[in-house]
N, C-alpha and C positions, 0 to 999 in steps of 0.2 A: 504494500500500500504506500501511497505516496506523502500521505498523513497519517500518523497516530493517531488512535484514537483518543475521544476524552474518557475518562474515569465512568462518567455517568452515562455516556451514550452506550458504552461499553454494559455497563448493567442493563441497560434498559435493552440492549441487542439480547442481552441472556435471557430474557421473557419473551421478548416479541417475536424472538425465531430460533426458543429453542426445538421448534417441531421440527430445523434441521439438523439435527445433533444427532447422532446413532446413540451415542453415550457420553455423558461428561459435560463440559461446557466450549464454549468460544474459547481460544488462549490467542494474545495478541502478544506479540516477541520482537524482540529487535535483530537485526540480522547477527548470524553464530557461524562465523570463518571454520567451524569443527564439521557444523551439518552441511552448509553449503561453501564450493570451493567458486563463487563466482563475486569475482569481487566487485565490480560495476556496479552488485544490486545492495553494495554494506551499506547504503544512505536507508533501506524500505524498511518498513515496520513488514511484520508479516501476522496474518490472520487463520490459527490453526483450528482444526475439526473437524469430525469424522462425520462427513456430509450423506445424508439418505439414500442420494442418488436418484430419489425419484420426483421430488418436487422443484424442479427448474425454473419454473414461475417465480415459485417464494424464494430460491438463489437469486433471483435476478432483483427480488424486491431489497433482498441482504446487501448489495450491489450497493443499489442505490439509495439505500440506509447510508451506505459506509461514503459515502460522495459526496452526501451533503455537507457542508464547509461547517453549519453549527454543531455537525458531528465530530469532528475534529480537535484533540488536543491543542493546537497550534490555528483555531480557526481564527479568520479577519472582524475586523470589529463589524455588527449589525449592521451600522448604516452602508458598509460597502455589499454585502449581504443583498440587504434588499436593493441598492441602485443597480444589482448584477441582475435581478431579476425584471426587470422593469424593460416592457419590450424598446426597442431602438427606433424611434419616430425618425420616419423616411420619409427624404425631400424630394 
């Protein structure tokens, strides 16, 4: 992932999708030069779990849980937030 998560979106992921979980919970890790020998990606957070495999949908909704900015440990202050949303008036 390109952002960390925060502390509380993180909890609030363990309820709202733990129907993808086979067993256990979400673990969110920093890159580990032991498990992975690729070094380009030691900047990502990474998001582990042992996924269903059968509800794709609700992966996709996990997706874009994990994307939105006030999901993020490191997210941008609100007001950039919403001016990012606000469609782009065309002259």
């Amino acid at each position: 992932m390109n952002h960390k998560l925060s502390d509380q979106a993180l909890e609030q992921m363990q309820e709202a999708f733990a129907d993808l979980c086979l067993s256990d919970r979400f673990h969110q890790h920093a890159y580990s030069g032991e498990e992975h020998d690729e070094a380009q990606y030691s900047h990502l957070a990474r998001l582990a779990f042992a996924f269903n495999a059968r509800t794709h949908g609700r992966l996709r909704e996990l997706i874009d849980y994990i994307n939105l900015p006030q999901n993020w440990a490191d997210s941008p202050p609100q007001q950039a937030i919403q001016r990012s949303r606000e469609p782009s008036k065309m002259i």
